[in-house]
C-alpha positions in Angstrom: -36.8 -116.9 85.4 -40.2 -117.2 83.8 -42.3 -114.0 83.4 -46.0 -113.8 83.6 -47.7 -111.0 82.2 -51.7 -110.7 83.4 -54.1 -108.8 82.7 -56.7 -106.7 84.5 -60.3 -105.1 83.3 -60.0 -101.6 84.9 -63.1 -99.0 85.4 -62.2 -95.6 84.7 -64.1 -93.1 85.5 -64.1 -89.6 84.4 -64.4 -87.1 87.1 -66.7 -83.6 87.2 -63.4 -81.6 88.5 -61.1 -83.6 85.0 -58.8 -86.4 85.4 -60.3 -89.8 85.9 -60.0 -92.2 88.5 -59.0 -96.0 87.9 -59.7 -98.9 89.9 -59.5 -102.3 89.3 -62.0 -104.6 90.2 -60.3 -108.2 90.3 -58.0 -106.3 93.0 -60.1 -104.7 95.4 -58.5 -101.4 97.0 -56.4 -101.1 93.9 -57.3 -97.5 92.9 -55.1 -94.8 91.4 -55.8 -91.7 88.9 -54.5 -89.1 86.0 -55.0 -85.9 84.9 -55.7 -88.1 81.7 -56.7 -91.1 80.1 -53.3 -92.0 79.4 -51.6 -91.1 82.7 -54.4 -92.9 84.6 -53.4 -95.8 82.6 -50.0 -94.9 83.5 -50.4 -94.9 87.0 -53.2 -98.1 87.3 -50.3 -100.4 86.0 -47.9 -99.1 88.9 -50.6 -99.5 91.2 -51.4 -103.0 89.7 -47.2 -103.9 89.6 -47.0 -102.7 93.5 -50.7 -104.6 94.6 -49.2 -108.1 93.1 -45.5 -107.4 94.7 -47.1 -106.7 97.5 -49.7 -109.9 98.0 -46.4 -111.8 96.6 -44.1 -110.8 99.9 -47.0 -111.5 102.1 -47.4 -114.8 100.3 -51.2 -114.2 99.6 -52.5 -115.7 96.4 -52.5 -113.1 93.4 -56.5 -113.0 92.1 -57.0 -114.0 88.7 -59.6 -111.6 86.4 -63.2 -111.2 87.8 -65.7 -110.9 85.3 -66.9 -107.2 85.2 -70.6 -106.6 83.5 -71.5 -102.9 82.7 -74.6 -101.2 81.9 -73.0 -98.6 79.5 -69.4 -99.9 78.8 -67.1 -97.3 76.7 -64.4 -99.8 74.5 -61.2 -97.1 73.6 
């Protein structure tokens, strides 16, 4: 079986209280978080694996990359 591997712009945002939250904006309602930069990353592909699986047993298409255009983008 042929594997497709996508990817997905996420927004992460750093919160006051630590951690940062991550959503993803091609797929709305798929949000998830981490104590840290790399668990929220972590957890935003889970969230991103279970979204897809999901849309694919409801037989809903699976959305392709939504351009994303921010005012003060961080690259890491």
């Amino acid at each position: 079986m042929k594997q497709t591997r996508m990817r997905y712009t996420v927004l992460m945002d750093k919160n006051e209280s630590g951690g940062y939250t991550v959503t993803v904006p091609s797929l709305p309602g798929c949000v998830s978080q981490g104590d840290n930069w790399d668990e929220a990353l972590k957890n935003i592909e889970e969230a991103i694996a279970g979204y897809i699986e999901t849309l694919k047993i409801l037989k809903k298409p699976v959305p392709v990359e939504v351009e994303v255009t921010l005012k003060n983008p961080v690259v890491a």
